[in-house]
C-alpha positions in Angstrom: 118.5 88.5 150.7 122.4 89.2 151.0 124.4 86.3 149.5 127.0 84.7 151.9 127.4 81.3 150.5 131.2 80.3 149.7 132.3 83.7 151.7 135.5 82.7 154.0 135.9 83.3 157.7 138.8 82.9 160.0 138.0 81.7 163.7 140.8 82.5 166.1 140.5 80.5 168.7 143.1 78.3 171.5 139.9 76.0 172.3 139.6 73.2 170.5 135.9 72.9 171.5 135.1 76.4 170.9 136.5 76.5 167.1 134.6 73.0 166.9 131.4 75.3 167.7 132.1 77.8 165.7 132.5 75.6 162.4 129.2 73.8 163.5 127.3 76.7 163.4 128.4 78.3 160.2 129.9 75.8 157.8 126.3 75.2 155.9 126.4 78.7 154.9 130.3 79.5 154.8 133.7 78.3 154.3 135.1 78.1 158.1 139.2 77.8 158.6 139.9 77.3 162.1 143.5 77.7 163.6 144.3 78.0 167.3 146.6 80.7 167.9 146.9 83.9 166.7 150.6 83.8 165.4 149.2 81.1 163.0 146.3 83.3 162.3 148.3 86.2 161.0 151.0 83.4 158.9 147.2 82.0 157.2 146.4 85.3 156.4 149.7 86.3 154.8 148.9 83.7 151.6 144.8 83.1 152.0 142.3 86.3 151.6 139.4 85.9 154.2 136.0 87.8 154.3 136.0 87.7 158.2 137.6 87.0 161.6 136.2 85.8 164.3 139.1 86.4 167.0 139.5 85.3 170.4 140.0 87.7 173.3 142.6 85.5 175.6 144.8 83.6 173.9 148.6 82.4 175.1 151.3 84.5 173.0 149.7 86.7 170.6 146.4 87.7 172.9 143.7 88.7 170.8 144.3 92.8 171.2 148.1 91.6 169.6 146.4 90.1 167.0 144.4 93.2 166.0 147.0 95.5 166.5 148.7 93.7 163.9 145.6 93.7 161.2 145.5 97.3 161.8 148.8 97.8 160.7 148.4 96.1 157.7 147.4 97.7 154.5 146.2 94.2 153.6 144.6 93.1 156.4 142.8 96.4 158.5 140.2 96.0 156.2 139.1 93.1 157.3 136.1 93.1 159.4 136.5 91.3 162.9 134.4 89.8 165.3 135.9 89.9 169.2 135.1 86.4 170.9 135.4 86.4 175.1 134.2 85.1 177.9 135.0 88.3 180.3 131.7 90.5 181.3 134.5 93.3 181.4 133.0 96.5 179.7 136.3 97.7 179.6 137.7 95.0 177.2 134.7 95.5 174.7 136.1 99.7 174.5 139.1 98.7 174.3 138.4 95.9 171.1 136.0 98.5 170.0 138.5 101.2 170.0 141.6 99.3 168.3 139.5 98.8 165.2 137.2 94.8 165.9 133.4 95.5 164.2 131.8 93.7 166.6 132.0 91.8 170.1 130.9 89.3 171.0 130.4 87.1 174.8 130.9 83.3 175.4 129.6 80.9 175.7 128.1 81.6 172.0 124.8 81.6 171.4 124.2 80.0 167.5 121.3 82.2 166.5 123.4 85.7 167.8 127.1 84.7 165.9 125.1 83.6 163.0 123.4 87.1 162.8 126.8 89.1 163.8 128.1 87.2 161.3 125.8 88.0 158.6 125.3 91.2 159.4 129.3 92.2 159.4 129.6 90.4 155.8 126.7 92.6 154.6 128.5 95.6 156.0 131.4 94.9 154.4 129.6 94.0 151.1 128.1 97.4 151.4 131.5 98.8 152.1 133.6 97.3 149.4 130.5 98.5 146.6 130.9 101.7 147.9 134.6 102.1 147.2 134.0 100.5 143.9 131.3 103.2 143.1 134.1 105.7 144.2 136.5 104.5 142.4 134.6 104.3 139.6 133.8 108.2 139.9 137.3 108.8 140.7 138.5 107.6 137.5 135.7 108.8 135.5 136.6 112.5 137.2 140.2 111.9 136.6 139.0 110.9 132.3 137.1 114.0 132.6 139.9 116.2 134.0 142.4 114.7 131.8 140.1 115.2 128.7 139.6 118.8 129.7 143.4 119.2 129.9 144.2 118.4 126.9 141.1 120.2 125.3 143.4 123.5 126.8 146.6 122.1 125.8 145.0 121.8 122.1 143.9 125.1 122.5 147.1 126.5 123.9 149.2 124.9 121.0 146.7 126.4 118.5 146.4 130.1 120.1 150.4 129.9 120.0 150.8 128.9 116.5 148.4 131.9 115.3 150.7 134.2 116.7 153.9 132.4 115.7 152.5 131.7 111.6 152.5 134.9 111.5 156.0 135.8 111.8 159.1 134.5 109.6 158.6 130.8 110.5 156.5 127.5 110.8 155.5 126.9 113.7 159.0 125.0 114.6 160.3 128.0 116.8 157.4 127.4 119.2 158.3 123.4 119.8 162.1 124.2 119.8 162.0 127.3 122.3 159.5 125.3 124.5 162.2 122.2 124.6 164.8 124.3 125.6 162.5 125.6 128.5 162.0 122.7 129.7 165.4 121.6 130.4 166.6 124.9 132.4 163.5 124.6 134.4 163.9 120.7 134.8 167.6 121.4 135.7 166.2 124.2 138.8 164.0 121.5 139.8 166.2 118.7 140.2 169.3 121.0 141.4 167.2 123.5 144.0 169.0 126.9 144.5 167.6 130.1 146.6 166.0 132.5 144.9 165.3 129.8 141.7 163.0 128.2 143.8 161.4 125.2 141.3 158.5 122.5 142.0 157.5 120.5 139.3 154.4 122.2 138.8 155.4 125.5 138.6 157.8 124.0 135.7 155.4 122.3 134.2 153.0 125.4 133.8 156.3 127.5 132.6 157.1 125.1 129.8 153.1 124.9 128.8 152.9 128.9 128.9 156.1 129.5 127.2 154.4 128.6 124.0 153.0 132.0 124.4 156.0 134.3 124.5 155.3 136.0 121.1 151.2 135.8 121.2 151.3 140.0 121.2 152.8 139.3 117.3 149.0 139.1 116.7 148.8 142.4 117.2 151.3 143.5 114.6 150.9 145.0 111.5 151.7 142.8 108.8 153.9 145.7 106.8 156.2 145.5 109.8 155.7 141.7 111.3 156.4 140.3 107.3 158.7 142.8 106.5 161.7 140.9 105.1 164.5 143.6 105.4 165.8 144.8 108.0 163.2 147.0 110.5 163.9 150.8 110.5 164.0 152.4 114.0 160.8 153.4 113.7 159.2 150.1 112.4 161.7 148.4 115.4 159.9 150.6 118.0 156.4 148.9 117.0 157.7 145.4 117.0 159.2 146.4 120.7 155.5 147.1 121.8 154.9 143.1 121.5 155.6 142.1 125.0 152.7 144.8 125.8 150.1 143.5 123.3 150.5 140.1 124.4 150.8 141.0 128.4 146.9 143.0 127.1 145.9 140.1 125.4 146.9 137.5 128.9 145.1 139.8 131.3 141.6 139.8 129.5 141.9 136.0 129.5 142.4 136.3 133.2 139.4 138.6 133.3 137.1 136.1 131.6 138.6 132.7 132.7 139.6 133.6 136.3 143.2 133.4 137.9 144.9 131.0 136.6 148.8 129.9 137.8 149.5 129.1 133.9 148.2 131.7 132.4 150.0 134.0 134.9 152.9 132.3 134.0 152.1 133.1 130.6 151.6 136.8 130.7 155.0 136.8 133.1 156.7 135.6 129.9 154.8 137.4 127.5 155.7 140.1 129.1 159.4 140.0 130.2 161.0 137.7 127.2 162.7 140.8 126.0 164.0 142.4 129.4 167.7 142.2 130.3 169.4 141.3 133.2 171.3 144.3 133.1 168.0 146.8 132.5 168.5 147.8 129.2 165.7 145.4 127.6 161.7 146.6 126.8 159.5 147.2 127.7 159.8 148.0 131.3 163.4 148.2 131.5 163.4 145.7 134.5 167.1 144.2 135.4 168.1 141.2 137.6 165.8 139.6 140.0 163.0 141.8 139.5 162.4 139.7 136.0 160.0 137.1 136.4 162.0 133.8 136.4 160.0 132.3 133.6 160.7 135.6 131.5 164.4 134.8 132.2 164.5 131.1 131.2 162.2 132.2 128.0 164.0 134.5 126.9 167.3 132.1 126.8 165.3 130.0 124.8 164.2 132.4 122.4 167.3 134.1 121.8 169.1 130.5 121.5 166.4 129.4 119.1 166.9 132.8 117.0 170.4 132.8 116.9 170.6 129.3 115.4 167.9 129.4 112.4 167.8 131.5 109.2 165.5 134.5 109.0 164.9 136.5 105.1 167.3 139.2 107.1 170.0 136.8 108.8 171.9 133.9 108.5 171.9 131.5 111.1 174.6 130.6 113.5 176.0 127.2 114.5 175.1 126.3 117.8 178.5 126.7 119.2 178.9 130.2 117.7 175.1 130.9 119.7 176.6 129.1 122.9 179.3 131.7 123.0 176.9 134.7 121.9 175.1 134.0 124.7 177.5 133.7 127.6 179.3 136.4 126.3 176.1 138.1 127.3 175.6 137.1 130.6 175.1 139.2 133.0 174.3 142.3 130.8 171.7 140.2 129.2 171.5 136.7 130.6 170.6 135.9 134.3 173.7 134.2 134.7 172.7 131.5 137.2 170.6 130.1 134.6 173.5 130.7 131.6 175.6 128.2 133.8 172.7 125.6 133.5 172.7 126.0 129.7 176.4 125.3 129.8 175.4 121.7 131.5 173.4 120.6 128.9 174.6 122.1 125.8 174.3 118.7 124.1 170.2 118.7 125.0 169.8 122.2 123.5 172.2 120.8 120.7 169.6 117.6 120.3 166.4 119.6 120.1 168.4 122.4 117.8 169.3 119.3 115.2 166.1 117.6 115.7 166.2 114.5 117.9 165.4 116.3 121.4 161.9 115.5 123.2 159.1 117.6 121.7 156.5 116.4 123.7 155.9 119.6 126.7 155.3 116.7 129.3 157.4 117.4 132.3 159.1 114.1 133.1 161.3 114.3 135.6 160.6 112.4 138.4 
C-alpha cells in the first residue's frame, strides 16, 4: 500500500468551515496547512515545500484560476499536483481548471470518502511521477558517464595516433601540444569576435583544435632516410616530404570509410590536407589560394609555421618569437590568410606564453 503518512497538503480555501472540513478528513493520515486566500497561498508556498493543493474555485482577489495560473508559471511550483474545489455544476469551469494545468476536480459539498481517494490517488501519481524522473535522471547521467568515458577513450586515442606520426620526425611530441595551443586561440578569437566568411561556433572550434593534433599524421608514411634525415632535404628528397599532406588526407578518408562521417575527423583530413597551401596559391599539394583553403587548414598552418620557426631542428636554428612574429606578417597575404595574421597580432603574448611554456595545454575549449 502507497505510504502517505507525514506527506503535506495545502487547502485553499476563503471558508472557514470548509478548510475546517478539509483538515477533519485528512489530518490522521497527513499534515494539513489551511490558509484562506490565495495570495497567502502563493506567500506559504514561497518558503514551505507542499506535496499537494487542494484549491478553491471562487475565492475574493486571487480566484482560484489566478492562483493556478501562477503555479504554472513557476518552475517551483507547476509541479505540484492540484486538486480544484467548487461548488458550481458548470462543466465549463472543470475544462477550463483541467486545461490550465489542476490534476483533479473536485464538487462541494465534499464527500469524505471521494477527497480522501482523490487525495490518495494524486499523491500516488505524483510519487510515481517523481521515481520516474529520478530513474531518468539516473540514466541521463549514467549516459552522460558513458559518453564522456567514450570521449575521452577517442581523445586518448587521438593524442596517441598524433604522437606516432609526430615521434617520428625531429621532435618529442612538444610540437603537437604547442601547435594545438596556438590553434586554439585564433579559433577562440573567431568565436568570440564573429566575422563573415570566418564563421566560428564553439563546436566547430572545439573539433578544429582536437583534429589539429593531426596535421602531420601522413609523416607515417615517410621513409625514414628522408623523414630523419638531419641535413638539409635535396629537391628530390623535398618533393617526397611534400607528398605528406596526401598520405595523411589517404590515411583520414579510410577512417571515414570504417568509422562513418564524422565532423572532427573531417576537420581533421581538411587540415591534414591543406597545412601546407598558401594564401597566395603557391603551396602543395593542390596549389589552392585564399578562401578556397579550408579555414582550419589556414589557422593550422599559422600554428605550425609559428611553432617551426621558434624551435631548433639538427638543420636550423631557431628564431625568437619576435623575429617569427615578423616572418610571419611579412608573409601575409602571399602565405598567411591575413584576417587571421591580424588575430595573431592580438595575442602575441598567448602564443608567446605557450612558446615559453606557461600557456594552457589542456585542448579543452573554454571560452564561454
Amino acid at each position: 500500500m502507497f505510504d502517505t503518512v507525514e506527506q503535506k497538503i495545502l487547502s485553499i480555501d476563503d471558508d472557514p468551515i470548509i478548510l475546517d472540513q478539509i483538515t477533519g478528513i485528512l489530518r490522521d493520515d497527513h499534515d494539513v496547512v489551511s490558509v484562506n486566500s490565495g495570495a497567502e497561498g502563493i506567500r506559504y508556498l514561497e518558503s514551505h515545500p507542499v506535496d499537494l493543493i487542494l484549491l478553491d474555485c471562487n475565492m475574493p482577489g486571487m480566484s482560484g484560476f489566478d492562483v493556478l495560473a501562477e503555479l504554472q508559471a513557476n518552475d517551483g511550483y507547476k509541479t505540484i499536483p492540484v486538486i480544484f474545489l467548487t461548488g458550481s455544476t458548470d462543466g465549463d469551469d472543470e475544462v477550463k481548471a483541467l486545461s490550465s494545468g489542476a490534476m483533479d476536480y473536485l464538487l462541494k459539498p465534499i464527500k469524505a470518502s471521494s477527497l480522501r481517494q482523490r487525495v490518495m490517488l494524486q499523491l500516488e501519481l505524483q510519487s510515481y511521477r517523481n521515481d520516474l524522473e529520478s530513474l531518468v535522471a539516473k540514466a541521463t547521467e549514467d549516459l552522460y558517464q558513458a559518453t564522456q568515458k567514450l570521449l575521452a577513450r577517442e581523445k586518448i586515442t587521438l593524442e596517441l595516433l598524433a604522437r606516432a606520426g609526430e615521434l617520428r620526425d625531429h621532435d618529442t611530441g612538444e610540437h603537437i601540444i604547442r601547435s594545438t595551443n596556438y590553434v586554439r586561440i585564433i579559433a577562440e578569437d573567431l568565436v568570440e569576435n564573429p566575422q563573415e566568411g570566418y564563421e566560428m561556433s564553439k563546436t566547430l572550434a572545439q573539433d578544429i583544435v582536437d583534429a589539429a593534433k593531426l596535421h602531420d599524421i601522413g609523416k607515417v608514411a615517410m621513409p625514414d632516410g628522408v623523414l630523419l634525415k638531419p641535413d638539409k632535404l635535396t629537391p628530390e628528397e623535398y618533393e617526397i616530404i611534400k607528398t605528406h599532406p596526401t598520405h595523411g588526407a589517404k590515411l583520414l578518408d579510410e577512417a571515414v570509410r570504417k568509422l562513418g562521417d564524422d565532423d572532427l575527423l573531417k576537420e581533421a583530413r581538411e587540415i591534414a590536407y591543406g597545412h601546407h597551401e598558401k594564401w597566395d596559391g603557391s603551396g602543395y599539394p593542390r596549389r589552392l589560394s585564399g578562401m578556397d583553403i579550408p579555414l582550419s587548414a589556414r589557422i593550422s598552418a599559422i600554428a605550425d609555421v609559428f611553432d617551426a620557426l621558434t624551435n631548433v631542428r639538427p638543420y636550423k636554428k631557431a628564431l625568437s618569437s619576435r623575429e617569427a612574429f615578423k616572418n610571419l606578417y611579412k608573409h601575409a597575404g602571399t602565405d598567411f590568410d591575413p584576417y587571421l595574421i591580424e588575430i595573431v597580432k592580438r595575442h602575441e603574448a598567448d602564443f608567446e606564453n605557450i612558446h615559453i611554456g606557461i600557456g594552457r595545454t589542456d585542448y579543452v575549449f573554454l571560452t564561454g
